[in-house]
N, C-alpha and C positions, 0 to 999 in steps of 0.2 A: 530304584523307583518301583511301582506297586506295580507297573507291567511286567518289569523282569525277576518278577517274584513267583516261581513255579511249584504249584505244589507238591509235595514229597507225597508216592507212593506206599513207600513203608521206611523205616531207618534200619539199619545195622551198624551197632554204634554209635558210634559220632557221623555214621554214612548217610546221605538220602537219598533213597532211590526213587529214579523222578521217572522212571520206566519199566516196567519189565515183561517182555513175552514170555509167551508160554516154552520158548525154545532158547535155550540158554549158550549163541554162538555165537556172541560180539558182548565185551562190555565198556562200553565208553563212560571212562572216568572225566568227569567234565570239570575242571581247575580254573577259580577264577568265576568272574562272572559273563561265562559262556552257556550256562546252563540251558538257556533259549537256542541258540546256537546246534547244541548238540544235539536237543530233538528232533531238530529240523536234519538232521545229519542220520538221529537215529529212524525216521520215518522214510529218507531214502535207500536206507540201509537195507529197512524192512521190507522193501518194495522191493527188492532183490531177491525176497527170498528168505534173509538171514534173521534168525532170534536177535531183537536185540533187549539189553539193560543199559540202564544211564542213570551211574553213579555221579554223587556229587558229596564229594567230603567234606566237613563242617571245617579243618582244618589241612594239612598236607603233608607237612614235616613234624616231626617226626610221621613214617608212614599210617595210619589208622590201623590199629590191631584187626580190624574185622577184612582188610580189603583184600591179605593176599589169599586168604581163602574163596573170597570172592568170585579173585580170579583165577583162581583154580578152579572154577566151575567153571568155567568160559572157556572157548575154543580161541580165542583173543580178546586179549585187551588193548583198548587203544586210549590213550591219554590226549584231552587235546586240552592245550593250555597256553592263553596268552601271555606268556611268560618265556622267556629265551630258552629253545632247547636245550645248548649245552646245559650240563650241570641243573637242566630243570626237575622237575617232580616224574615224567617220562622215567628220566634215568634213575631218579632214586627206587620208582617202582621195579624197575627190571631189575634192580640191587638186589630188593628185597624180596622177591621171587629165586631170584638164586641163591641166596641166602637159605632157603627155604626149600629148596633141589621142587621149586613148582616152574614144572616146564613149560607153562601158558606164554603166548609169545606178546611180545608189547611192542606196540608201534605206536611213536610218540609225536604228534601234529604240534608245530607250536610255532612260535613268529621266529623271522629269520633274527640275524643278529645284521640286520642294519639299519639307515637310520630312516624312521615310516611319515610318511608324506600327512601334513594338516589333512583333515577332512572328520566325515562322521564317523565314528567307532566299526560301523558295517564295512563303508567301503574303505577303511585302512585295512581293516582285516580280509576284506574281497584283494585287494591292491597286493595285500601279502601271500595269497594264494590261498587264504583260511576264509574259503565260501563254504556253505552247504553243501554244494555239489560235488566241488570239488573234492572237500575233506570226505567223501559218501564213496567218490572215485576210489579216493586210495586207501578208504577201510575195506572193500568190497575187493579190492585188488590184494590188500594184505591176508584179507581172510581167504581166497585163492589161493594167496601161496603158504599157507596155513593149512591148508588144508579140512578147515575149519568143513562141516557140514553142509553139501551144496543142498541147493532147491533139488536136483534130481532124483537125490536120493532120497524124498520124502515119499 
C-alpha cells in the first residue's frame, strides 16, 4: 500500500537506503516489508545515542554485492526479517561476511518458528516479540556487547 511505501534516501546497488546518520554504528538491514518497522526501531536506536542506517535490499538471496561492504562500515548489523530465523537472510549475511574475513557482528531479529496467532500484521508481530521497542532493546543491547561506539565517548 502507498502508506508502507518509504522513500529511499540514496541506493547502493540494488540497496535502499531509507536512513542514514552522520555516525555510522548500527546498520539495520530491513527484509521483507518491515521497512516502516525498522524506522521506528531505528529512531529509538538513535535516541540512545547510536548512528544509525537502514538498509532495505531490492532483493536478498543471492547476497547484494554492495551490502558486505556496507557492513563493514558499521559497528553492527542487524537484520530484522519477517521470515524464519533459521536458515534466514540473518544467517546468509553473517555467511557472507565471513566469507569475506569482515568482522562486523550480525544480530539477526526474525519470527520464531511457531505457529502466529490471527490478528493485524502489527500485533502478530508485537505477539511474536518483533515491537519497536523491543527489537530497539535488543539492538542497543547487542551494540553494548559490540562494543560498538557509546554516547559517552562523543
Amino acid at each position: 500500500s502507498a502508506a508502507d511505501e518509504v522513500a529511499a534516501v540514496d541506493r547502493i546497488g540494488t540497496i535502499d537506503i531509507l536512513r542514514r546518520d552522520e555516525h555510522s554504528d548500527v546498520l539495520i538491514v530491513s527484509v521483507g516489508a518491515l521497512a516502516g518497522l525498522s524506522l521506528d526501531v531505528a529512531d529509538r536506536v538513535a535516541a540512545q545515542g547510536l548512528g544509525v542506517t537502514v538498509a532495505d535490499p531490492r532483493w536478498v538471496l543471492p547476497v547484494d554485492a554492495g551490502l558486505p561492504a556496507l557492513c563493514a562500515a558499521h559497528g553492527l548489523t542487524v537484520v530484522i526479517e519477517d521470515g524464519v530465523g533459521s536458515g534466514g537472510i540473518g544467517a546468509a549475511v553473517a555467511r557472507e561476511l565471513r566469507a569475506r574475513r569482515i568482522d562486523t557482528p550480525v544480530c539477526d531479529i526474525a519470527l520464531p518458528q511457531q505457529f502466529l496467532g490471527h490478528g493485524t500484521r502489527p500485533d502478530v508481530l508485537a505477539a511474536a516479540g518483533l515491537s519497536a521497542q523491543e527489537i530497539a532493546r535488543q539492538v542497543v543491547e547487542a551494540a553494548a556487547r559490540a562494543e560498538v561506539r557509546a554516547v559517552a565517548q562523543r
